[in-house]
ZAMARGU-4260 file (C-alpha; in steps of 0.2 Angstrom, whole numbers, plus 5000, padded with zeros to 4 digits):
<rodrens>
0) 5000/5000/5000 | 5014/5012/5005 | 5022/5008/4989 | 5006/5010/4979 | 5004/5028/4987
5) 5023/5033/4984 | 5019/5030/4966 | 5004/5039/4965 | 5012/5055/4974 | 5026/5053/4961
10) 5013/5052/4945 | 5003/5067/4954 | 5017/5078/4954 | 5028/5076/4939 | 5015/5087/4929
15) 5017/5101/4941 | 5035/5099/4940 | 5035/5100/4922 | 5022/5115/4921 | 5032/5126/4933
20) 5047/5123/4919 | 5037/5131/4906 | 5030/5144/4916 | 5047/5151/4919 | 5047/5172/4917
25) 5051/5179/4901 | 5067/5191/4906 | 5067/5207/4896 | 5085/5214/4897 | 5088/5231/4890
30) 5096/5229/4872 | 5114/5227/4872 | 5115/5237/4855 | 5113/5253/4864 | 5133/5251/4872
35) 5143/5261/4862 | 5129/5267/4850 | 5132/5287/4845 | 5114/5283/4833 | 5097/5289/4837
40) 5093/5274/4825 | 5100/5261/4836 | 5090/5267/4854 | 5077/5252/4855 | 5077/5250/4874
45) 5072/5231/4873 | 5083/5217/4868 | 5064/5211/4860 | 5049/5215/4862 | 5037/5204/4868
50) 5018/5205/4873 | 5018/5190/4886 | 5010/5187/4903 | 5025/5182/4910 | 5036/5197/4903
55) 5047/5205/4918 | 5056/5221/4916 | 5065/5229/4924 | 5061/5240/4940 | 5074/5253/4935
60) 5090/5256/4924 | 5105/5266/4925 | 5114/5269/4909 | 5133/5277/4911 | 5135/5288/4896
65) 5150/5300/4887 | 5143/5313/4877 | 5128/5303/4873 | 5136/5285/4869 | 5130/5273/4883
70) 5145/5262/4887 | 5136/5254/4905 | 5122/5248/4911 | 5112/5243/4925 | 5096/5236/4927
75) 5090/5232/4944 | 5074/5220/4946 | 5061/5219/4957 | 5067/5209/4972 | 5053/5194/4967
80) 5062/5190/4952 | 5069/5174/4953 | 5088/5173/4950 | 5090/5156/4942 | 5076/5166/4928
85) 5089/5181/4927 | 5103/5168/4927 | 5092/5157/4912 | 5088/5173/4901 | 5108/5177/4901
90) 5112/5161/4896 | 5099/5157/4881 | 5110/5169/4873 | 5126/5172/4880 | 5128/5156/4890
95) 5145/5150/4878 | 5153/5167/4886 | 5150/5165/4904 | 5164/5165/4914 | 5172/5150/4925
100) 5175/5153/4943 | 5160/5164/4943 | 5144/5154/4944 | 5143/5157/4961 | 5126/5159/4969
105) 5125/5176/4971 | 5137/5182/4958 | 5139/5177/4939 | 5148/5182/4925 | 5148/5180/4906
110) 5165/5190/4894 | 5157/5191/4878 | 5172/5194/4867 | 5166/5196/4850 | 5153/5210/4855
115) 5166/5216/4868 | 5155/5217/4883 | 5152/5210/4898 | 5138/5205/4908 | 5137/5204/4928
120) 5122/5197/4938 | 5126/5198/4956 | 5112/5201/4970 | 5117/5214/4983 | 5118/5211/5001
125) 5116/5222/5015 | 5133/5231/5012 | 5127/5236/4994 | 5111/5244/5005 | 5120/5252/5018
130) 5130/5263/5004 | 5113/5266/4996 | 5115/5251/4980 | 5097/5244/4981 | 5088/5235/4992
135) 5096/5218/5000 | 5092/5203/4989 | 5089/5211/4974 | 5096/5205/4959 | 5105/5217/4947
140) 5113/5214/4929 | 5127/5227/4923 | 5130/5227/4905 | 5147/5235/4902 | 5159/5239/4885
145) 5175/5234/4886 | 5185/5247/4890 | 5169/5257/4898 | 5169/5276/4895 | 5186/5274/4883
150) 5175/5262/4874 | 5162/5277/4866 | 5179/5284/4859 | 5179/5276/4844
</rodrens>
């Protein structure tokens, strides 16, 4: 009987399990284009645009700019977004660049050297907080050129 019920729970839940996989939130990231782009033509906020339940944006973004040329940016996410989602969105298009020795729980990063950029995810902790960062346990990706504000000199 134990058995018989053991089975049962496990055939019960692997549709759950399964669901919960497809359901994962749809990460819009601001469009990497922008970094190092001097071209009104080229200022399309969203890496795509998509009209999806599950779309999460967002909460802010910083963008470090020289003379109008965004060569950095940070988007900071609202403190439900789950990591792994962050981490998942990052890698469906970067994930051959990320860096080893980085996929540490809290902070990850990926050296895209074609593009020449990087990408850091990290979530800050109460000393990011305390210097007035962002809340604790909120997740944050900074898009950066190589070479950061030298990089719009081109």
């Amino acid at each position: 009987m134990k058995k018989l019920l053991a089975v049962l729970l496990l055939t019960l839940s692997l549709p759950i399990c399964q669901s919960a996989k497809e359901d994962r939130a749809i990460i819009i990231l601001p469009n990497l284009k922008l970094l190092r782009c001097k071209s009104a033509e080229c200022y399309q906020l969203w890496s795509e645009q998509l009209a999806h339940a599950n779309a999460v944006f967002p909460k802010q973004l910083i963008f470090d700019s020289d003379q109008g040329c965004p060569y950095g940016i940070t988007a900071i996410c609202e403190k439900s977004v789950v990591l792994d989602d962050l981490n998942a969105a990052i890698d469906d298009q970067y994930g051959k660049w990320k860096v080893s020795g980085f996929e540490k729980p809290q902070h990850r990063l990926w050296r895209v050297e074609p593009e020449k950029f990087a990408i850091q995810l990290a979530v800050l902790d109460k000393k990011a907080e305390t210097r007035g960062l962002g809340e604790a346990g909120t997740s944050q990706v900074i898009l950066l050129a190589f070479g950061g504000r030298s990089a719009c000199a081109h």
